[in-house]
Structures are given as structure tokens and as C-alpha cells.
N, C-alpha and C positions, 0 to 999 in steps of 0.2 A: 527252211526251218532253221532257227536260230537254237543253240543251245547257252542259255545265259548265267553267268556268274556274277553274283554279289552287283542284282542292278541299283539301277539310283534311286536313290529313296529320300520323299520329302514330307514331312506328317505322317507316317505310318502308310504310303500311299509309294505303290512304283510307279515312278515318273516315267515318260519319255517313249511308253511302250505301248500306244494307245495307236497302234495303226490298222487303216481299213484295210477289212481283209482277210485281216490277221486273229489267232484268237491268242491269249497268254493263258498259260496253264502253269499256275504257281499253288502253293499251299495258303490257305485261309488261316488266320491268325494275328496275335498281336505278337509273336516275335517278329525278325526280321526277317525275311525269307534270304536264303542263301543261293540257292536254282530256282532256275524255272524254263520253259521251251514256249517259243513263240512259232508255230506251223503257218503257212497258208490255210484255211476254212479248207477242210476235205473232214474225210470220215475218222475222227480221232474220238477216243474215251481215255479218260482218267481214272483208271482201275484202280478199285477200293483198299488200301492198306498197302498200296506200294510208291509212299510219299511219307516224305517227313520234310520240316525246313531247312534241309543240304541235300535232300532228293527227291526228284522229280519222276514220273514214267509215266509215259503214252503208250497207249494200243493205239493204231493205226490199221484199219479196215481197208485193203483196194484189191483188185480183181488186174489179173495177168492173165491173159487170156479167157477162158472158161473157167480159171478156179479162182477161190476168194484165197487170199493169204491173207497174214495179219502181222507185226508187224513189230515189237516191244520198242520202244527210244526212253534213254534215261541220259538226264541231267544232273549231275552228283561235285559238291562244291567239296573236296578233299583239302584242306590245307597242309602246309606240310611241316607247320611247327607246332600242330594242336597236339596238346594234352591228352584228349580226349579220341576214343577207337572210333574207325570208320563204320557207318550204319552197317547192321549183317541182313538188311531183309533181302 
């Protein structure tokens, strides 16, 4: 699983991240996306209202023995000479 900051962008379009396998899980939009996480294809969701374009979060579904657990991963692009406060969700 990659966690990625400020990837490459060409036309409104992330470059580069197009691999089999793999899914990208980034925010929909015409700004520019800031985060986003690239997993191996396993049991992941993008739960609803915990994304903006500087933050990203997967749920991850996998079983450890007999029990299921689950899993939160966030992607979050902090700069450190912005103006502007860090997301509070």
C-alpha cells in the first residue's frame, strides 16, 4: 500500500498510477488532488465524508483468524508553510 502526496498530474488527470493490481483511491473533482493511497485489490471501502482533497481514508475489511477486524488508513498532505488550518474531520 502506498501512501501518496501531491502525485503527477497531466490535464486534470493522475499520471503514472495506473498499475495492475492495484486500485487508487483519490477524491473526484476538478481541483487538484493532494492525497491519495494506492493498496493491492483486497477488501477496502472509501467511507463517505471522510475525504477532502488533502485527505484521503480507507476502511480495510480482513479476518485474523476467526474474527473480522477492520482497519481505518489515512493519507493527509499537511504543508508546513500553509496559511490555511489543517482538515478537523
Amino acid at each position: 500500500m502506498a501512501l501518496i502526496w501531491e502525485p503527477w498530474y497531466r490535464k486534470g488527470h493522475i499520471m503514472g498510477l495506473n498499475i495492475p493490481g492495484y486500485t487508487l483511491f483519490c477524491v473526484s473533482g476538478k481541483d487538484r488532488h493532494k492525497a491519495c493511497i494506492l493498496p493491492r485489490n483486497m477488501n477496502i471501502l472509501m467511507p463517505t465524508g471522510f475525504y477532502c482533497r488533502e485527505l484521503v481514508a480507507v476502511l480495510i475489511n480482513y479476518n485474523e483468524g476467526t474474527a473480522e477486524k477492520r482497519l481505518v488508513v489515512c493519507s493527509t498532505y499537511l504543508p508546513y508553510d500553509s496559511k490555511d488550518l489543517p482538515p478537523t474531520m
